[in-house]
C-alpha positions in Angstrom: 35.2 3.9 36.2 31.7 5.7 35.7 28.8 3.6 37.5 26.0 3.1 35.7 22.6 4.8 37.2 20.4 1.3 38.9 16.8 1.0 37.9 14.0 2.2 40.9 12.7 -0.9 39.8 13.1 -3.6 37.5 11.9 -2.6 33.8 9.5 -4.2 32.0 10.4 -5.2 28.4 7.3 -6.9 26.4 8.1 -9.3 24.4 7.0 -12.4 21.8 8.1 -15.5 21.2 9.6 -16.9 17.8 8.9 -19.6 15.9 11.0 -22.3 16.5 13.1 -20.8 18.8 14.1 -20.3 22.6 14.8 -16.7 22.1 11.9 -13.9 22.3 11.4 -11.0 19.9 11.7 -7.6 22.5 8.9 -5.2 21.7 9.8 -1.5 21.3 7.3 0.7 19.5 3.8 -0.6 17.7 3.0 1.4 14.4 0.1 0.6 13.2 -1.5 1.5 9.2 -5.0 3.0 8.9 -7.3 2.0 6.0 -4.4 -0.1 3.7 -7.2 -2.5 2.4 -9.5 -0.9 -0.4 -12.5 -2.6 0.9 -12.1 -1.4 4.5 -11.2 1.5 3.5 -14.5 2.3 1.4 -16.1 0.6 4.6 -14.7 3.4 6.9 -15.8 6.0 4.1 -12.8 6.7 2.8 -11.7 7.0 -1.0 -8.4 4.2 -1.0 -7.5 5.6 -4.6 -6.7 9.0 -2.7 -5.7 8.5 0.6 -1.7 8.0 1.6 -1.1 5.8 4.2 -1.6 7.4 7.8 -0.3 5.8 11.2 -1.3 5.4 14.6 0.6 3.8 17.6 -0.3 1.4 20.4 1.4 0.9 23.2 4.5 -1.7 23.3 2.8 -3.2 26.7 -0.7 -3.7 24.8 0.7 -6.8 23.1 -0.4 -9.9 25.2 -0.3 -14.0 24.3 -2.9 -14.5 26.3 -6.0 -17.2 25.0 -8.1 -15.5 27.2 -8.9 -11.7 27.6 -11.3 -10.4 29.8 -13.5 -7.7 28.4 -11.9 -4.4 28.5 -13.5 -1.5 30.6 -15.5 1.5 29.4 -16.9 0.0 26.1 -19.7 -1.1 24.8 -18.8 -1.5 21.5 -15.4 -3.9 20.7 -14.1 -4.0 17.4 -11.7 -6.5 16.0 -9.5 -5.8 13.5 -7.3 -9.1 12.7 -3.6 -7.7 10.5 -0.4 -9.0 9.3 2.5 -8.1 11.6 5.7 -7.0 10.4 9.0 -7.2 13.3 11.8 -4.9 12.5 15.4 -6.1 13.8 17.2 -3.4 11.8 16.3 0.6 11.9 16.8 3.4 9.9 15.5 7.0 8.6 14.5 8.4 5.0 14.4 5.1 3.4 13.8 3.8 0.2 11.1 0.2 0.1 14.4 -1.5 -1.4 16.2 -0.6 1.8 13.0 -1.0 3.9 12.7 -4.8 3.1 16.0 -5.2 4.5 14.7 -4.4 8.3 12.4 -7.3 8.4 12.9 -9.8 10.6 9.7 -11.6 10.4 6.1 -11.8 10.2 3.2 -12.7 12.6 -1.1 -12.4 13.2 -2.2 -9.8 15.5 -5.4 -8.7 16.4 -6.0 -4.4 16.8 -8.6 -4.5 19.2 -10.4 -1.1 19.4 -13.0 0.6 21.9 -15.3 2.3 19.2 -17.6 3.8 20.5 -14.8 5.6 22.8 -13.0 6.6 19.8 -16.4 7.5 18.0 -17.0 10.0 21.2 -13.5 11.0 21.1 -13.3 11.6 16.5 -16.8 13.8 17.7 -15.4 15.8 20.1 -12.1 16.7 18.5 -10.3 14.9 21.4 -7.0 12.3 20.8 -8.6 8.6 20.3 -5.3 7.0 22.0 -6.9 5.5 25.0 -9.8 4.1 22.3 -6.5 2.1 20.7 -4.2 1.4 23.9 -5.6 -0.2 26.4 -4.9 -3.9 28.7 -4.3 -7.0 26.1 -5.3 -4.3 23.4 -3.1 -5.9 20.9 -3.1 -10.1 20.6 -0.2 -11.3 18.7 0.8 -14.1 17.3 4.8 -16.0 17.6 6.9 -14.3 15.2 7.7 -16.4 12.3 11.4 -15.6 10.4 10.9 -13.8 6.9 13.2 -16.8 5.2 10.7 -19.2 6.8 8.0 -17.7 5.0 6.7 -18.9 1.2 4.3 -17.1 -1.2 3.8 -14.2 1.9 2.0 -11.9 -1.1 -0.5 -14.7 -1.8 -1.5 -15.8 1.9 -4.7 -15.2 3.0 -5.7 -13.3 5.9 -8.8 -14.3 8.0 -11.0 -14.2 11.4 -13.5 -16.4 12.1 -15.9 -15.0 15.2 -17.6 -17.8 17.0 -16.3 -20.5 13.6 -18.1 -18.1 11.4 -15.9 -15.9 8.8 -15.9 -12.7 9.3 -12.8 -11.2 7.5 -10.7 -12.7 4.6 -8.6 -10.9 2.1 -5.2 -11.6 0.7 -1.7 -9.5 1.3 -1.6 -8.7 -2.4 -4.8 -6.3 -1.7 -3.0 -4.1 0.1 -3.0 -0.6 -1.1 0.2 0.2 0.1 2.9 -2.5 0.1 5.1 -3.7 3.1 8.6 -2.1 1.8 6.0 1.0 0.7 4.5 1.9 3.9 7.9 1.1 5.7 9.8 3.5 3.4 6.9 6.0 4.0 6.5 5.6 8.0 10.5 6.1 7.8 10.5 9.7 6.7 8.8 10.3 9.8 10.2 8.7 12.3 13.5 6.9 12.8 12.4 3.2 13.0 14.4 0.8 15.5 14.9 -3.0 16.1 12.2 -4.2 17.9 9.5 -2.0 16.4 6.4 -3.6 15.2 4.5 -2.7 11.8 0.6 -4.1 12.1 -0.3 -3.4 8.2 -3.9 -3.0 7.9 -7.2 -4.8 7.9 -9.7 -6.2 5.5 -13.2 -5.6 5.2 -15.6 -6.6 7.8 -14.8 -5.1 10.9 -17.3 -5.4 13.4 -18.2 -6.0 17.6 -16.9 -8.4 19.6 -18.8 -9.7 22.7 -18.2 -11.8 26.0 -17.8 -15.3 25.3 -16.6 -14.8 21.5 -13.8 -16.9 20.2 -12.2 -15.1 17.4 -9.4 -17.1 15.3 -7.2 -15.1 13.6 -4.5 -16.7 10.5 -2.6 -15.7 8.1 -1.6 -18.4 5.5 2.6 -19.4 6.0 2.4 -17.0 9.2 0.8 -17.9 12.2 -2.6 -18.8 13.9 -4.3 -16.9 16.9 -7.1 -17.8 19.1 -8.4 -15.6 21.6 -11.5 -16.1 24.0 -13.1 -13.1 25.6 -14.3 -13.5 29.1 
């Protein structure tokens, strides 16, 4: 019998709960869509007729439950960014947005938090923004709620509210690319896995974030998210 090589220590496997359920969703990779609203997009100073979708990735341990955050270090300038999640439980390379739709598991809220002026210093300097994207608690998420428990998903309105006030709103269906779409397209790059997570994009209205904010994140049929900043 061969023995299997023992851990130094014990991993770490980050993790969400579901909806309903006494089971957890384990986190493997975050891939996350740049500038898939048209709004945003033009807010960024981009063209959204032109651009194909591009991705980015967080760290799997960046994704926190936590009501309260405390202010990350070595900002001055927070920006929320409040997104539909998509949770794969299926993988697979090279496919087509029919076969795509077929690796969702379910849906939740998530929040990509970013340190902009770090990732403005690092865009100017020609230097990798990853540590402007994947920090602590960078990536509040919602429970993931099962696809078939999910009505009218194209329809449902995205939102934040900062301190009660709304800040972002827009609905699914203004998504440049759709969900099987940038799937399908993310999938001729890489091999996607169970457990990977797709954050899809933001509305307009991006902006700071401050101590002492309370930002409530929703997504109609989805999921809720409050977070408090220390």
């Amino acid at each position: 019998m061969i023995e299997r090589p023992s851990f130094l220590f014990p991993p770490s496997i980050p993790a969400l709960p579901i909806d309903g359920q006494n089971v957890q969703f384990p986190v493997g990779r975050i891939w996350c869509v740049g500038r898939n609203y048209a709004e945003h997009s033009r807010e960024m100073g981009s063209d959204p007729e032109r651009n194909p979708p591009f991705f980015f990735t967080k760290p799997a341990d960046s994704v926190t439950t936590l009501a309260v955050l405390p202010f990350p270090p070595q900002t001055q300038k927070l920006h929320y960014e409040v997104e539909l999640v998509v949770a794969l439980n299926a993988g697979g390379a090279n496919l087509t947005p029919e076969e795509s739709q077929k690796l969702i598991y379910g849906y939740a809220v998530g929040l990509d938090m970013t340190r902009r002026d770090m990732q403005e210093e690092a865009k100017k300097n020609r230097h990798p923004w990853s540590l402007s994207k994947g920090f602590d608690n960078a990536c509040p998420i919602s429970a993931i709620r099962p696809a078939g428990l999910v009505e009218g998903l194209e329809h449902s309105l995205l939102s934040l509210k900062v301190n009660g006030v709304v800040r972002q709103s827009g609905h699914i269906s203004d998504m440049i690319w759709s969900i099987p779409e940038m799937i399908s397209v993310l999938s001729h790059s890489v091999t996607l896995r169970a457990g990977d997570l797709i954050m899809t994009g933001t509305p307009a209205g991006v902006s700071q974030v401050h101590a002492h904010d309370v930002l409530e994140a929703s997504c109609e049929n989805v999921g809720q998210l409050t977070v408090r900043y220390q």
